[in-house]
Every structure is written in C-alpha cells, then in structure tokens.
C-alpha positions in Angstrom: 0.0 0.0 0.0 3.1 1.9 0.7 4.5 1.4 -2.3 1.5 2.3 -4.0 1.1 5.6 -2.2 4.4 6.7 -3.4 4.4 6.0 -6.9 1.2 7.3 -7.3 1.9 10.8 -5.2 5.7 10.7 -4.7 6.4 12.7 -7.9 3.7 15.8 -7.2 4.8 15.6 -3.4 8.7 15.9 -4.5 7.5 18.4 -7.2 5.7 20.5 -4.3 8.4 20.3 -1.9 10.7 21.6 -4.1 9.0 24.3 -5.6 8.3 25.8 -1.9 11.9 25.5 -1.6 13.2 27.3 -5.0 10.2 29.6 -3.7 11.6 30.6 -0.4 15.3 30.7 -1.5 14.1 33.1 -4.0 12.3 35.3 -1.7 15.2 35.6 0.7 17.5 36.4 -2.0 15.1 39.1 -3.0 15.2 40.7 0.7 18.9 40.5 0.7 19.0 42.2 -2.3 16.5 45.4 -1.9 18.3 45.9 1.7 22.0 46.1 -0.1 19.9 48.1 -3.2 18.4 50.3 -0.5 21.2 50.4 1.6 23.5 51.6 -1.5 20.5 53.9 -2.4 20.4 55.6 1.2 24.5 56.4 1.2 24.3 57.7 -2.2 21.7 60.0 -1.1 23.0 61.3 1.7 26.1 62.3 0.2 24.3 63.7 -2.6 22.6 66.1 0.3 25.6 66.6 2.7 26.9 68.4 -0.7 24.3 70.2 -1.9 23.4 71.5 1.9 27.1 72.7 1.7 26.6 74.8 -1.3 23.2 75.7 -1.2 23.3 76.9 2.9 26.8 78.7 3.0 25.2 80.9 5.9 23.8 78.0 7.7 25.9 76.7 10.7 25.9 73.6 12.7 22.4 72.0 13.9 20.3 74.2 10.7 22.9 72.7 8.2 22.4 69.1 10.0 18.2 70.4 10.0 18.4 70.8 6.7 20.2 67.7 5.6 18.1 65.1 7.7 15.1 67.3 5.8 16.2 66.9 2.5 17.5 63.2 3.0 14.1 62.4 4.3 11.7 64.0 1.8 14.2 62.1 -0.9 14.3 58.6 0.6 10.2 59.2 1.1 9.7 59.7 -2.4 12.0 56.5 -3.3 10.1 54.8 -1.2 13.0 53.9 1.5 12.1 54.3 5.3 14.8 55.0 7.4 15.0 56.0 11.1 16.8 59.0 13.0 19.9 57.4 13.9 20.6 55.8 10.4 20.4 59.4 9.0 22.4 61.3 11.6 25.0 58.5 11.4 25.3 58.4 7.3 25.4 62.0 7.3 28.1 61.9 10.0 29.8 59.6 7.8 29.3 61.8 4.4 30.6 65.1 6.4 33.7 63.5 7.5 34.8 61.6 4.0 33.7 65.1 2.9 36.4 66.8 4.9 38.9 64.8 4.6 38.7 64.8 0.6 39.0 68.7 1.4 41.7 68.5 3.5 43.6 66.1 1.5 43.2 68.7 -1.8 44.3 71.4 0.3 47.2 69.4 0.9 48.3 69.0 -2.4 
C-alpha cells in the first residue's frame, strides 16, 4: 500500500516540496538584495545632500545645516520609497561630512 502511495503521489509531493523550496530561496535572495539596493541607495543619497546642503546653505551653521540635511535626505528617501530611522540618517550624514572633509583636506594638501 506503501508502495503504491508513493508512486502514485511521490512525484507531485517531490515536485511540491521543491517548488516551496526554490520559492523561499528566492524570496530571501530578493530581501537581501532590496536591503543592499536600499542600503547603496540611502548612502548615495545622503552624500548627494551633505553636498548640496554645503553649497546651497553657505550661511547656515551647525544643527540648521544638519536640519536641513536630515530634511532633504528624508523628503528624498520618502519619495523612493526607503524608510529610514533617526539614527541611520544622523550616522550616514556623520559619515558623508567626515569623508567630505577629509577629501578637502587632503586637496588642500596637495
């Protein structure tokens, strides 16, 4: 009866296990993808900003230059689609200002 059970079914239940399987594979390699895509896409933004904040706001100081980048890197990322919490911006931004100056510096140096 066994024996009968599986080769009747044993094809479609192979068939189904593995097409869950290729299914789930593929939807995990999706995820990992759109972070590392959205990742990528939130650095390349905020560099974009911390730039254009320095040549757009030359009067601006401080906390309204940081104000106006979190603003702008926000409004961006929203439109794209991309959430992305406080820290995450301050940090990239942090990160964009200092690569930033030290490509100044190192021109200056030149």
């Amino acid at each position: 009866m066994l024996k009968d059970f599986i080769n009747d079914y044993g094809a479609n239940i192979l068939r189904s296990i593995l097409t869950a399987l290729v299914g789930y594979i593929g939807i995990e390699i999706k995820r990992i993808y759109v972070k590392y895509i959205n990742d990528e896409t939130k650095k390349s933004v905020v560099k974009t900003c911390v730039k254009a904040v320095e040549q757009l706001y030359k009067d601006l100081h401080g906390e309204e230059k940081l104000n106006k980048c979190i603003e702008s890197v926000t409004a961006m990322l929203c439109d794209k689609g991309i959430t992305i919490t406080d820290i995450e911006i301050r940090m990239l931004i942090e990160s964009a200002v200092n690569e930033f100056n030290n490509g100044f510096s190192s021109q200056e140096d030149a």
